[in-house]
Structure formats: structure tokens, C-alpha cells
VOPAGU-2260 file (C-alpha; in pm, 1 decimal, decimal comma):
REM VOPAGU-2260
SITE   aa  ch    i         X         Y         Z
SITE  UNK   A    0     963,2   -1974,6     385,5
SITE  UNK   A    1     698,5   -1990,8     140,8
SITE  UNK   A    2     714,5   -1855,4    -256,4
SITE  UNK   A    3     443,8   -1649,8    -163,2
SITE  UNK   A    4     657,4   -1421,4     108,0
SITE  UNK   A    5     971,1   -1498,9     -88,8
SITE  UNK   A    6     905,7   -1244,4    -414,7
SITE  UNK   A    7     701,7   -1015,2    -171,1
SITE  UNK   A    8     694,7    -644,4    -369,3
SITE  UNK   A    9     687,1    -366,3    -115,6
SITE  UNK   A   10     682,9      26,5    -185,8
SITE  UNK   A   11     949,4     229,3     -77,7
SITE  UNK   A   12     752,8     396,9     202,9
SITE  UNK   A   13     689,7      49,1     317,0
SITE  UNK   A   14    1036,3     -67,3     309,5
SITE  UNK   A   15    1157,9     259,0     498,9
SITE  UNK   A   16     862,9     219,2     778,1
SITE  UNK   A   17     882,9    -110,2     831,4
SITE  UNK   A   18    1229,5    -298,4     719,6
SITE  UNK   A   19    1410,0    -140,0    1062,4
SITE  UNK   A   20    1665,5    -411,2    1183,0
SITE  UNK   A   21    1711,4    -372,2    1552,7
SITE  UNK   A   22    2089,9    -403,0    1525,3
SITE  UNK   A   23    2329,3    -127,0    1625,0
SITE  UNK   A   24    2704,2     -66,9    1600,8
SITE  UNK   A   25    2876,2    -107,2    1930,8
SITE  UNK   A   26    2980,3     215,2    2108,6
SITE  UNK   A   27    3348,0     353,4    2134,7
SITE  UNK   A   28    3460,4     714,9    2214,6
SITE  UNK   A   29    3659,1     960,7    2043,8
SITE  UNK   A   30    3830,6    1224,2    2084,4
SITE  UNK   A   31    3617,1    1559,7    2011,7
SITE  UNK   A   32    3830,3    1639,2    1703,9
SITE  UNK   A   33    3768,9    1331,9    1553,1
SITE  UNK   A   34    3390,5    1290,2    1641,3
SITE  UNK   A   35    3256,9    1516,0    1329,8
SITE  UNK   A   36    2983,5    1367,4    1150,0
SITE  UNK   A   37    2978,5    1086,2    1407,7
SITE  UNK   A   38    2641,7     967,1    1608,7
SITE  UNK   A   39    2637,9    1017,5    1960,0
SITE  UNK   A   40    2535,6     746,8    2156,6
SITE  UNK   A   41    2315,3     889,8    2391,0
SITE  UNK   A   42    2269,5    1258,6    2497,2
SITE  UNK   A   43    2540,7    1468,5    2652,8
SITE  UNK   A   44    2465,8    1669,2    2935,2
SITE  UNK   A   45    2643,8    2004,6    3007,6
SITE  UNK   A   46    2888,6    1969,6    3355,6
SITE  UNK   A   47    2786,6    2298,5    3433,1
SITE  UNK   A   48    2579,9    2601,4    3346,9
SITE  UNK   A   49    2724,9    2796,4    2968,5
SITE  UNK   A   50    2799,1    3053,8    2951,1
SITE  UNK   A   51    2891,6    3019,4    3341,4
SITE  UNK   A   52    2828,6    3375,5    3416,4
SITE  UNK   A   53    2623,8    3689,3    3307,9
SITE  UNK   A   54    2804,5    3873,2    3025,7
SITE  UNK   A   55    2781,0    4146,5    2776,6
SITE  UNK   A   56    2626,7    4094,7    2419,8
SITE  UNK   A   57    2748,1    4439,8    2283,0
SITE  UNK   A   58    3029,4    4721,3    2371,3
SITE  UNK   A   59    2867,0    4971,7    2612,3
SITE  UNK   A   60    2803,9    5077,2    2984,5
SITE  UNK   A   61    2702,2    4856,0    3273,0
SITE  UNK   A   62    2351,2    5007,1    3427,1
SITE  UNK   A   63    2076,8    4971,7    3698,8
SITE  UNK   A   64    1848,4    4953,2    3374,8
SITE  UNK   A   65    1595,3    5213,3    3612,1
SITE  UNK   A   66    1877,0    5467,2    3595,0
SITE  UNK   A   67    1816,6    5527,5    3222,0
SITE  UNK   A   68    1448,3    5487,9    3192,7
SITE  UNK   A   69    1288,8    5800,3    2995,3
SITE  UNK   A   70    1597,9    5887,3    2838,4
SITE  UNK   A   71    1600,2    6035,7    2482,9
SITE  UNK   A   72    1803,7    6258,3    2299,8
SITE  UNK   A   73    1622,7    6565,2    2403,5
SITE  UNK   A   74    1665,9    6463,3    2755,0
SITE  UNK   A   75    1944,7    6202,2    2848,3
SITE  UNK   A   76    2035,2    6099,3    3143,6
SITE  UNK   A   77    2378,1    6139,5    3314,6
SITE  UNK   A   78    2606,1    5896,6    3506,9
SITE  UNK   A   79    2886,0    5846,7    3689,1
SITE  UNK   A   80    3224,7    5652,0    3495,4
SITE  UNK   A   81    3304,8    5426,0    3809,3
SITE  UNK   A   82    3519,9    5223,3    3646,5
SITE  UNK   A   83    3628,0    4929,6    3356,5
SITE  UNK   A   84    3585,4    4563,6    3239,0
SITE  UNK   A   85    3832,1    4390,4    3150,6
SITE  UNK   A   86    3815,3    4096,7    2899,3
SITE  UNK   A   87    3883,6    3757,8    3137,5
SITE  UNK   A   88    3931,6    3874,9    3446,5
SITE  UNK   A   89    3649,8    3940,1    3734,8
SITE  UNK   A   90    3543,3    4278,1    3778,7
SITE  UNK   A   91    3670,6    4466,6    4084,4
SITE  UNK   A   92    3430,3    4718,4    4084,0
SITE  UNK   A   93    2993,4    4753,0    4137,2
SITE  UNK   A   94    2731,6    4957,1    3987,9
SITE  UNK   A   95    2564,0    5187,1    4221,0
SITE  UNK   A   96    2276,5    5437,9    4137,1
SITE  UNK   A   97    2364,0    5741,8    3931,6
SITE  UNK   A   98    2658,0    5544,4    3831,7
SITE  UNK   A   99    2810,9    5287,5    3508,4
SITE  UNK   A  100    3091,3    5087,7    3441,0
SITE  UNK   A  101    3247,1    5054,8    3104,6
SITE  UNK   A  102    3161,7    4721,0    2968,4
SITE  UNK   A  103    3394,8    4541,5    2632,5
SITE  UNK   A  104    3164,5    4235,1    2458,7
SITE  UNK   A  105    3202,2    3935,7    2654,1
SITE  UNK   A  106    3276,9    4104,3    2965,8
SITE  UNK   A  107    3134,5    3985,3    3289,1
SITE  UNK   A  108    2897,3    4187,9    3440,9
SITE  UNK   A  109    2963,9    4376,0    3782,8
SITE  UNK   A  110    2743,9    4378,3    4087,7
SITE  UNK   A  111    2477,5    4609,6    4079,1
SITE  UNK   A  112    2404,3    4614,9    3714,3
SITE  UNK   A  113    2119,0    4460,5    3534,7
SITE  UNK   A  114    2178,7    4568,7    3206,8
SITE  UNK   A  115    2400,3    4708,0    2948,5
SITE  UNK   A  116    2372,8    5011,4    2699,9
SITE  UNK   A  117    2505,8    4997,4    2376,5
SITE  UNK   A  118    2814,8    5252,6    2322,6
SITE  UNK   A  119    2628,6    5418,2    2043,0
SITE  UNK   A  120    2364,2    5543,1    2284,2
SITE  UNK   A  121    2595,4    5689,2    2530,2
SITE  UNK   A  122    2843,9    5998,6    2487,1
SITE  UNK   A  123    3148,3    6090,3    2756,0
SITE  UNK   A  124    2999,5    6474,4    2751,4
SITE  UNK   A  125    3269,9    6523,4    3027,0
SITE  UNK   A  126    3560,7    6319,0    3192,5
SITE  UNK   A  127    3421,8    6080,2    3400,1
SITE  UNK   A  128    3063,7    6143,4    3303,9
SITE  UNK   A  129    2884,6    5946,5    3067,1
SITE  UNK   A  130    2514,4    6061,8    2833,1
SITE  UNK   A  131    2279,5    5822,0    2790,7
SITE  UNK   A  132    2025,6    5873,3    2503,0
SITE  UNK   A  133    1818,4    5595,1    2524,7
SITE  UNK   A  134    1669,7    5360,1    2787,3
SITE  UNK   A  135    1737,9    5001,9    2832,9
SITE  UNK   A  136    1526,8    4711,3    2985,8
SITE  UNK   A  137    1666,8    4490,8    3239,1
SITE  UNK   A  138    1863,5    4188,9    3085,1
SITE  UNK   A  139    1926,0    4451,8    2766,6
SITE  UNK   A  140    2274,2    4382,9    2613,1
SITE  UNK   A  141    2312,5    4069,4    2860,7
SITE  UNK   A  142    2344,0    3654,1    2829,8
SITE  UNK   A  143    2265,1    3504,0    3128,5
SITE  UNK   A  144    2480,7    3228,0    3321,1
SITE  UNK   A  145    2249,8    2933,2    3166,2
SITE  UNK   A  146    2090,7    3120,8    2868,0
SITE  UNK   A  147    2278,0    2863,1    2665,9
SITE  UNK   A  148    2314,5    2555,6    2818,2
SITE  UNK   A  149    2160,4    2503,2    3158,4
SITE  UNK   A  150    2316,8    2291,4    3362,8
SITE  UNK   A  151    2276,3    1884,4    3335,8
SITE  UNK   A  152    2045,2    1969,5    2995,5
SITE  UNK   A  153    2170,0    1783,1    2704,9
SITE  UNK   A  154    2461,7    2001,9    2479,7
SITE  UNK   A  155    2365,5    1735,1    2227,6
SITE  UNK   A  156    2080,0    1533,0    2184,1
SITE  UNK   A  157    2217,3    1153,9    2141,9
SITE  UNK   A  158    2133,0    1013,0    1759,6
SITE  UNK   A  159    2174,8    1333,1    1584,5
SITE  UNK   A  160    2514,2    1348,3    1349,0
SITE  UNK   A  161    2741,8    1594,1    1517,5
SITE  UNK   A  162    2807,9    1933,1    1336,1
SITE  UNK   A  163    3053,4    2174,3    1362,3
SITE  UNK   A  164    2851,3    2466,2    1595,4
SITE  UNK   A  165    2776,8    2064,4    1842,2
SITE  UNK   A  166    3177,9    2044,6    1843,8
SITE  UNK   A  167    3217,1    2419,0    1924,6
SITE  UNK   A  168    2946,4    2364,9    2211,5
SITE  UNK   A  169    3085,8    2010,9    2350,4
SITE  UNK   A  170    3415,5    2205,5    2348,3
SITE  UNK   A  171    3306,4    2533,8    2545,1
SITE  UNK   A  172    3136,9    2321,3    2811,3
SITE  UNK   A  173    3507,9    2094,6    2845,0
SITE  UNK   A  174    3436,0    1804,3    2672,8
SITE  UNK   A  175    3693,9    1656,3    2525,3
SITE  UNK   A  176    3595,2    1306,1    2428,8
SITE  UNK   A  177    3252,3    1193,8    2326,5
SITE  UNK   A  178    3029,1     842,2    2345,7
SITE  UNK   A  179    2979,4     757,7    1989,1
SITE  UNK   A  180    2878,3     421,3    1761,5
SITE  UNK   A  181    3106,2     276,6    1547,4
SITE  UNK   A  182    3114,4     317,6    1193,5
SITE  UNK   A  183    2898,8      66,2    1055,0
SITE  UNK   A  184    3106,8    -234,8     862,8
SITE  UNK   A  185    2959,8    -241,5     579,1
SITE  UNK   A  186    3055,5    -599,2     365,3
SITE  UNK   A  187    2999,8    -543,9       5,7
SITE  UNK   A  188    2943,7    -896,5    -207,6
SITE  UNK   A  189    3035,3    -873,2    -583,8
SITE  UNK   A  190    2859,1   -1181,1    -767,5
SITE  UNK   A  191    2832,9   -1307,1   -1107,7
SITE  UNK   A  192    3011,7   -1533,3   -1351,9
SITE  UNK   A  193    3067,5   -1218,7   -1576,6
SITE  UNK   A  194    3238,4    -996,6   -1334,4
SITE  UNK   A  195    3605,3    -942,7   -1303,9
SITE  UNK   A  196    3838,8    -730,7   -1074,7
SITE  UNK   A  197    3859,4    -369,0   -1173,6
SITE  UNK   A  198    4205,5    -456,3   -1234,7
SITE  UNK   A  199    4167,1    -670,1   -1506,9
SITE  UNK   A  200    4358,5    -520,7   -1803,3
SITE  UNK   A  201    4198,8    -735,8   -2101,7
SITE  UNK   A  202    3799,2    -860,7   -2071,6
SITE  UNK   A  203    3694,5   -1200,1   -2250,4
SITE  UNK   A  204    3355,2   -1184,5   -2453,8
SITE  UNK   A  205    3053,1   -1110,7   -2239,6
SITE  UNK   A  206    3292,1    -989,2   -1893,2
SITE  UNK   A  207    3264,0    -678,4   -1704,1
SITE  UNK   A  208    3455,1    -513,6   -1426,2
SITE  UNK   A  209    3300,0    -499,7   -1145,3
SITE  UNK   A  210    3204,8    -116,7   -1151,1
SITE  UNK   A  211    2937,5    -141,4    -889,9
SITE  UNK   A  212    3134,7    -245,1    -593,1
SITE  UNK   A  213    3342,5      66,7    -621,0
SITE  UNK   A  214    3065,3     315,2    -607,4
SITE  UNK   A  215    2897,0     189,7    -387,0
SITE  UNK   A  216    3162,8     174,4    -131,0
SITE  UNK   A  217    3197,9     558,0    -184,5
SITE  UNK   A  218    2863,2     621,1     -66,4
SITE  UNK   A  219    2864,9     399,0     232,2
SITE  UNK   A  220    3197,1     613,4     318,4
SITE  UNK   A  221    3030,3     916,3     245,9
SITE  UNK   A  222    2729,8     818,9     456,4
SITE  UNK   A  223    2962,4     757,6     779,8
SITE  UNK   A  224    3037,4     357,2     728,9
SITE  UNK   A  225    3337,2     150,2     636,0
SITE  UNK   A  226    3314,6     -30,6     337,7
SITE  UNK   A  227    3448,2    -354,3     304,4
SITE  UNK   A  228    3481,0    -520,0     -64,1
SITE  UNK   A  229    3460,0    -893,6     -15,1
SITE  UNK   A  230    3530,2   -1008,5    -371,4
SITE  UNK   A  231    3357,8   -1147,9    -645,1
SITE  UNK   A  232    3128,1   -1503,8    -563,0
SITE  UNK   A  233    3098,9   -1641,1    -872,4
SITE  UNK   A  234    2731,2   -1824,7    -957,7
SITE  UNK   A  235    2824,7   -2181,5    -873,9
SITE  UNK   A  236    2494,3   -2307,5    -596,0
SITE  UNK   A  237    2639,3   -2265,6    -263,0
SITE  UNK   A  238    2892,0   -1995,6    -348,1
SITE  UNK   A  239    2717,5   -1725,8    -222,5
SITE  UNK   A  240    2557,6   -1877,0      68,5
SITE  UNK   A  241    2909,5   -1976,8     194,7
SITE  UNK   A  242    3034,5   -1645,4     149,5
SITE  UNK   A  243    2752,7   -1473,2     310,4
SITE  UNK   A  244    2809,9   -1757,7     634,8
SITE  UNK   A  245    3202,6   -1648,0     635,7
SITE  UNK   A  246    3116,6   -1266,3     647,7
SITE  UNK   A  247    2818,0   -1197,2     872,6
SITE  UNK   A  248    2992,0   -1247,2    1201,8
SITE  UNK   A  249    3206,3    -959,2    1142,7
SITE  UNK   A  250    2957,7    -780,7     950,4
SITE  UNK   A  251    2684,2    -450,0    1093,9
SITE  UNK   A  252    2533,4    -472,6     721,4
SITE  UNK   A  253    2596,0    -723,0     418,8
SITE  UNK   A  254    2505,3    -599,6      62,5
SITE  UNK   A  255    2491,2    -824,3    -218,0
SITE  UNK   A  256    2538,5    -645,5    -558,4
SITE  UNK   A  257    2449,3    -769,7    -890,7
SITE  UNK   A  258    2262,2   -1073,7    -789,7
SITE  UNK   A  259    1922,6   -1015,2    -743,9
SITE  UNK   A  260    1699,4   -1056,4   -1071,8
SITE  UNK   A  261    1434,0   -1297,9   -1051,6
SITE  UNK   A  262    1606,2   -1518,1   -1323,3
SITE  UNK   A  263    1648,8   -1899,2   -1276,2
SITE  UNK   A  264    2033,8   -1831,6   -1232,9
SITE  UNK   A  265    1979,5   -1556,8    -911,9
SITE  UNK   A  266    2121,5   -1731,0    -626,8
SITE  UNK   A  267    2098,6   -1436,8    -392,8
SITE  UNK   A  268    1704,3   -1507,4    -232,5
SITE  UNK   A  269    1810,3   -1873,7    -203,0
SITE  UNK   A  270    2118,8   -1832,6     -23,4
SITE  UNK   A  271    1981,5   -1544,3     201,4
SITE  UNK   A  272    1701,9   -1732,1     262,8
SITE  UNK   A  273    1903,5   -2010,8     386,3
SITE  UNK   A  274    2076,9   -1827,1     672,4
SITE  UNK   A  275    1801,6   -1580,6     746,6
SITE  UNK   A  276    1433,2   -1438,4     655,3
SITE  UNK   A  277    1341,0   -1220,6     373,2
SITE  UNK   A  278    1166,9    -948,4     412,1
SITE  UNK   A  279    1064,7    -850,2      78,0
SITE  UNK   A  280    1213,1    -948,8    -296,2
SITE  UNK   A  281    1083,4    -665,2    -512,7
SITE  UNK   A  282    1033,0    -276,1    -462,6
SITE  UNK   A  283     779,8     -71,6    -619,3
SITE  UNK   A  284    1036,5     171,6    -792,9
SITE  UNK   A  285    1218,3     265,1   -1115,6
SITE  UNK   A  286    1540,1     159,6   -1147,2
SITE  UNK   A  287    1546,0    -122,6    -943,6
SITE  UNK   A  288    1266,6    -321,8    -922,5
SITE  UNK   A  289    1454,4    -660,0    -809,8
SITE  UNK   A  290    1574,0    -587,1    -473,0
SITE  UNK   A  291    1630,7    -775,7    -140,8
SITE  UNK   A  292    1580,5    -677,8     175,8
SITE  UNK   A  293    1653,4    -939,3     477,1
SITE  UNK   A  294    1814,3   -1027,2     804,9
SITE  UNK   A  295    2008,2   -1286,3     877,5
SITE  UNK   A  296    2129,2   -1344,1    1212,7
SITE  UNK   A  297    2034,1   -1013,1    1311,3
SITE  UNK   A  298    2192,2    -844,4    1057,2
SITE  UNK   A  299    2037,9    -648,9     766,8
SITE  UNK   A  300    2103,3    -773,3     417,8
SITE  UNK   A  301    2081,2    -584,1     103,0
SITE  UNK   A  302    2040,6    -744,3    -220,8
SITE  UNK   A  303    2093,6    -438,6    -524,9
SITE  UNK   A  304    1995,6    -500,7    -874,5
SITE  UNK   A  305    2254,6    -596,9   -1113,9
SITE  UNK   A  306    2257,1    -291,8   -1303,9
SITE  UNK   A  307    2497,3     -19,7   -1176,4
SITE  UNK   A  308    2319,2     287,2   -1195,1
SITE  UNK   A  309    1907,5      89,0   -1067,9
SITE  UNK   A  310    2201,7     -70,3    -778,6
SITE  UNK   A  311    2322,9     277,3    -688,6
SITE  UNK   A  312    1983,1     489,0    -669,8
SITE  UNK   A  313    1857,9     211,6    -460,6
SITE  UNK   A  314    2107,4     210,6    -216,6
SITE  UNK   A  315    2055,4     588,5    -210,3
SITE  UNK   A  316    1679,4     539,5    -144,4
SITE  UNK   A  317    1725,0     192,7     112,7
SITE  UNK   A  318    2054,2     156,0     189,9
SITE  UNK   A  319    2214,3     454,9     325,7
SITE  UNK   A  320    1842,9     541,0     565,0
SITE  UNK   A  321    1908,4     105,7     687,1
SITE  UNK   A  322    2310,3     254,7     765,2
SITE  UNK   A  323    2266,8     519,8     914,0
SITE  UNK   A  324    1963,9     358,0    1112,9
SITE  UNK   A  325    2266,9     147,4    1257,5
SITE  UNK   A  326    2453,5     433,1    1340,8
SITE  UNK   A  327    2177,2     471,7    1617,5
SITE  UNK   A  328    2026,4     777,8    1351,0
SITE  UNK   A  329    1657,8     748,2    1284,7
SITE  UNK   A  330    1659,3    1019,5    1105,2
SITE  UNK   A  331    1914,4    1040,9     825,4
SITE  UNK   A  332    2064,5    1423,4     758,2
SITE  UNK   A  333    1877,0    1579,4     483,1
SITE  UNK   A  334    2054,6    1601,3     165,8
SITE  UNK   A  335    2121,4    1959,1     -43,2
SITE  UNK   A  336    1831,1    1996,4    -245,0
SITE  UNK   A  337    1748,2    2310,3    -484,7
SITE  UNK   A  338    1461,7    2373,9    -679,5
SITE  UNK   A  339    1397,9    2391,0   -1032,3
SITE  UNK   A  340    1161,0    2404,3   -1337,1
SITE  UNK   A  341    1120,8    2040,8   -1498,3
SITE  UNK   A  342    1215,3    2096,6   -1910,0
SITE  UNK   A  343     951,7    1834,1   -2049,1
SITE  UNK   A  344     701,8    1610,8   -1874,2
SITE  UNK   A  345     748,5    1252,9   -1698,9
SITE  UNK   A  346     536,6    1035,8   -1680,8
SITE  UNK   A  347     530,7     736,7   -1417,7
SITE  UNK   A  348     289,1     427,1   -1309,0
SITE  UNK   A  349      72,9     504,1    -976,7
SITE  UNK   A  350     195,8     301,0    -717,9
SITE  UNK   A  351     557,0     295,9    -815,2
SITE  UNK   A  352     825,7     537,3    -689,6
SITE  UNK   A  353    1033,5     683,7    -982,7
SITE  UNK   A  354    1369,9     828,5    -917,7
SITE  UNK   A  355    1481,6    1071,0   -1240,0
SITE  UNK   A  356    1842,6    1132,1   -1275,8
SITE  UNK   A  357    1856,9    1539,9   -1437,6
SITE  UNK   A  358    2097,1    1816,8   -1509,4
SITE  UNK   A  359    2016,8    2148,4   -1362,5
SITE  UNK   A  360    2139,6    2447,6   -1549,7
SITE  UNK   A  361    1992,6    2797,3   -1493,6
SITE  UNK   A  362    1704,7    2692,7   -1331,3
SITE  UNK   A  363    1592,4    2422,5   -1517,1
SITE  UNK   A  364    1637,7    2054,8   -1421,6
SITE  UNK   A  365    1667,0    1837,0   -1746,4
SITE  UNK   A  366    1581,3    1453,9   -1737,8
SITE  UNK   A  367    1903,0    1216,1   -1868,0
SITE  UNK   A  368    1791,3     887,3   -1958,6
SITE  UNK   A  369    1957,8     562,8   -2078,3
SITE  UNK   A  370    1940,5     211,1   -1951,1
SITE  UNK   A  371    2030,9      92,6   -1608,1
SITE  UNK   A  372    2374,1    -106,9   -1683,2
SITE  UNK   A  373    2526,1     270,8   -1821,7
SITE  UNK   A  374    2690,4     424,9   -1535,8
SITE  UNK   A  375    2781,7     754,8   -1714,9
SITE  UNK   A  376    2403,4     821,9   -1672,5
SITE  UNK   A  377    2473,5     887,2   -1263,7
SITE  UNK   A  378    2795,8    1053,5   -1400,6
SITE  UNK   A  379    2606,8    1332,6   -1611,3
SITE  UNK   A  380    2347,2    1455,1   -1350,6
SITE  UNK   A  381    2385,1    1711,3   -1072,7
SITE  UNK   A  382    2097,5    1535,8    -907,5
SITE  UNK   A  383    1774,6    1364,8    -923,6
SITE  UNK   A  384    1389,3    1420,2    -909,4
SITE  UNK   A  385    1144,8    1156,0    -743,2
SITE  UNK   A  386     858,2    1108,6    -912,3
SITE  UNK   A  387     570,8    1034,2    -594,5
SITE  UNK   A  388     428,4     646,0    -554,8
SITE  UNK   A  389     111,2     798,4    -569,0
SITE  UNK   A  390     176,1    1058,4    -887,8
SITE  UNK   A  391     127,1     898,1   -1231,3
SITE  UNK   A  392     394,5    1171,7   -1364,4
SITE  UNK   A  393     498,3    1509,5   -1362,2
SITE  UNK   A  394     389,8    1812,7   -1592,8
SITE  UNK   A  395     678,0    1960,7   -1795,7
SITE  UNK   A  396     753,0    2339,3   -1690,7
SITE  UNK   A  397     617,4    2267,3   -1302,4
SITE  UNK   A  398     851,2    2373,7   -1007,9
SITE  UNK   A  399    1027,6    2028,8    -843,4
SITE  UNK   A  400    1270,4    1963,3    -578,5
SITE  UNK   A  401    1635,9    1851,5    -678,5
SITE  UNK   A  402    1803,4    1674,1    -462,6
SITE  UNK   A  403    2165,1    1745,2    -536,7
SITE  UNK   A  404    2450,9    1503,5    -568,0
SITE  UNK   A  405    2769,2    1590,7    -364,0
């Protein structure tokens, strides 16, 4: 690999259109309680037709729809009580002209009928006669057998995170257990001669505990994988290459963290490049200029800026769209978002993506700066506002989106 493609600088709309590793997780099943927030493997077709029979939308009288038309208050139109509904069983009795059948929600719908009129359009003027005051259309106050689901069309569409109304669905049409991939295993790489175990209860001159790795595998949990903390490599040539050998067999994504400046003592681009290809070594955005992006073996391999917070806002912008990618989801779920009135103006470079960390409070989203290595920056804000590659800043007092931290 030449210099030349080794410190290639890519934007961030680059990197998300064309850094898209082929590799998937493999594909287990679950059982339906267990699958929220899981990616289905492929679509899942309905066994049969929901709901599975006509039914009533509303309290009210099953009617041949024609026996009410031109009804009004001035002049209703009168028919015969023939019977009940009731709630899951099938009815034992028709509709016939002139006639109705008292209908609960949910009800199925008797032979003869082809619509149902809502209970506060009707009157019992006398037993076993019932007013109606207004006409209905046929299919009023009806679902058909396949108005929801047809059968063999997908309940779910396959690479779409399952919700709660998809688990409601999957579970009306009987399906109990559903196709799914695996939580990506994500292996997260500490490295640096400075960086000790959170654990460690007394730091020498110039040490720090290695805050990153932490984080970081609470968003890859909160994004659907399963983190994996793999230790600290110290910077010793070979270390990390060795390390990165030993862990990408069991590995769906590898991310390096603190170990990829451009400084003579980064060993992150050499030792990735030994095992695999980079793809770039550089982003166009602020914090976090000195990223990786490679594969190695197939597998995608992230290496984050040393910094904590530049680390964490690029693995909110790269890393969680490459893990959920291996989920089988192309397109990650859209995070909560709000908007609000910037406080003072930003300005950025054209060509660069900047990503604002800011504090909304009554309306008004207030920039919080510091340097990357401070960690209480992230900490402070409800969110963050991204400043456009193309933009070269944002006017104080304008209307921006938020997107808002969990």
C-alpha cells in the first residue's frame, strides 16, 4: 500500500457512501419476546390473511348498507332487531332486508350485511325495532379479512429494527419465533503506553484511565451490539498488530481507540495495514480528524482518535451507521431530534463536517466547548448540532436541528 492511499482524507458523506464492508452477522432466531430492537433477517410473510375475517370498527347495527340510504333525522329509516353479536364466537344469525343485527366492536360480521352503523345514529324507538338517522356506505364501520395483512405479504419487511406495534403484528398473525442476525461482536482495542485499567486506584505522572473504552462500549450496546473490551496494547511495534491477528477471527467489527494520530509513535495504520487494506486515514470533520477506516480479512476496522470526546462523536457519526450496517440495517433508526434557536454564531471551514456538542434549555440550544481529551464536555450537553461539509458556519439566533442524546 502506498503513502499516498495510506493518509487518504475522506468526508463523512464519503465514508458513509462508500466504506460499506460486505460482512454480516450470522443469523439465529429468537423467541418473539426477546426479538425487540433486533434486525430481521429477511421479510416475514403473514401464514394467513389478518384480521382473518370481516369485523366491526365501532359499536352499532349490522346493515344491507341500501337499507339505510336517504336516511336523516327528519326521515329515518326503520328495521327489524333480528338478533346479537357476540364477542368471539361466530354469529348464528343473517341480515335480511328491512332487518339488523346488533353488532359489539370487533364482532364478526353476519351474512347478509355489508356494513355497520354506528350506535349513535340509531335509536330502539320500540322493542325490537331499531331508527336509523343516517345512511352508511358499504364497507362503513367494517375491516375486511386482509385489510391488514394479506395473506403471504410481508408482516415485516426484513432489515428494519423491530418495534413494538412489528411484535404486536408478528404476534396476532402466530408467530412466535423470528429469523434475526446476531448482535454484532464488537472488539474494542485500548492502546497506549499512558493508559491504565479503570481500576487503577493511584496514576503515575503522565497516566490515564482508560475512559474511552467504557463509553464507547455503551453505545455499541445501545446501538444493538455486544461489546467486547480487549485490554490495553501497549505501544511496543508489533503489539497491536498481534492483538488485532488474535481478535479478528472472533470478531463482526474491531475498533481501535486512542491510537490513531498521525504521530511517529501511531502504530495503528501500520499494524492494520499489515493484516488488511485501509480505506481512508483522515476524515474531513471536527473532532476527529485522525481516523481509520479499514478491513481486514473481511472485517471492518475502526481506528478513533485518541481523545475521548473527538473518539466518541466519531463513532456516533461512523461507527454505529458501519454496526448497524452489519446487523443487515442499511438504514440506521433515526435518532430523537428537536429543534431549537442557536444562542451565538458558529463558524466552520467549507468542506469539513462540524459536530457541536450544546445544551438546550427553553428553546435555545447553547454551544459547550472545551478540548477533545475533556469528557465532561459530552457529559454537559443534551445533544449536538452538525454544522454541514458544505456550510462555512451557522448564524447565531437561526432555527437548527438537535439531535438529542438518550
Amino acid at each position: 500500500m502506498s503513502g499516498r492511499e495510506f493518509f487518504t482524507t475522506r468526508t463523512v458523506a464519503e465514508a458513509l457512501a462508500g466504506f460499506r464492508p460486505a460482512h454480516r452477522t450470522a443469523v439465529e432466531t429468537v423467541a418473539l419476546p426477546a426479538a425487540l430492537h433486533r434486525v430481521p433477517a429477511g421479510d416475514i410473510p403473514s401464514p394467513h390473511a389478518l384480521p382473518g375475517f370481516v369485523k366491526s370498527t365501532v359499536d352499532g347495527f349490522a346493515v344491507r348498507a341500501a337499507d339505510t340510504y336517504g336516511a336523516s333525522d327528519g326521515l329515518p329509516s326503520y328495521l327489524d332487531l333480528l338478533g346479537a353479536v357476540r364477542m368471539g364466537t361466530a354469529p348464528t344469525v343473517s341480515v335480511r332486508p328491512g332487518g339488523c343485527v346488533a353488532m359489539p366492536t370487533g364482532g364478526v360480521l353476519p351474512d347478509g350485511a355489508d356494513a355497520v352503523v354506528m350506535v349513535e345514529f340509531t335509536a330502539e324507538t320500540m322493542p325490537g325495532t331499531i331508527e336509523v338517522t343516517r345512511p352508511v356506505a358499504p364497507g362503513g364501520g367494517l375491516v375486511r379479512a386482509d385489510d391488514d395483512v394479506a395473506p403471504g405479504a410481508p408482516l415485516v419487511p426484513g432489515g428494519r429494527p423491530l418495534r413494538a406495534p412489528e411484535l404486536g403484528l408478528l404476534a396476532a398473525a402466530g408467530v412466535v419465533s423470528v429469523p434475526v442476525r446476531a448482535r454484532p461482536r464488537v472488539v474494542i482495542i485500548s492502546t497506549g503506553d499512558e493508559v491504565v485499567p479503570p481500576e487503577t486506584a493511584t496514576l503515575a505522572a503522565g497516566q490515564v484511565r482508560d475512559a474511552t473504552a467504557s463509553a464507547l462500549a455503551g453505545l455499541v450496546f445501545e446501538a444493538g451490539g455486544d461489546p467486547v473490551l480487549a485490554g490495553i496494547v501497549s505501544d511496543e511495534p508489533g503489539a497491536l498488530k498481534d492483538k488485532l491477528t488474535a481478535v479478528l477471527p472472533g470478531a463482526d467489527l474491531v475498533v481501535v481507540s486512542a491510537g490513531s494520530s498521525v504521530g511517529a509513535r501511531d502504530e495503528t495504520a501500520g499494524a492494520v495495514a499489515a493484516v488488511g487494506e485501509v480505506w481512508c486515514h483522515g476524515l474531513a470533520i471536527k473532532p476527529g480528524k485522525p481516523t481509520l477506516l479499514a478491513e481486514c480479512g473481511g472485517i471492518p476496522v475502526i481506528g478513533l482518535p485518541g481523545n475521548p470526546l473527538s473518539a466518541l462523536v466519531v463513532f456516533g457519526q461512523i461507527g454505529i451507521p458501519v454496526l448497524w450496517r452489519l446487523s443487515g440495517c442499511e438504514i440506521p433508526p433515526a435518532r430523537p431530534s428537536t429543534r431549537a434557536r442557536l444562542s451565538r454564531d458558529l463558524a466552520s471551514a467549507a468542506g469539513r463536517l462540524d459536530v457541536v456538542q450544546v445544551r438546550v434549555r427553553d428553546g435555545v440550544a447553547e454551544p459547550l466547548f472545551g478540548p477533545s481529551a475533556l469528557l465532561s464536555v459530552l457529559t454537559r450537553a443534551d445533544g449536538y448540532v452538525v454544522v454541514p461539509e458544505p456550510a462555512t458556519g451557522l448564524d447565531g439566533g437561526l432555527d437548527v436541528d438537535v439531535t438529542l442524546y438518550a
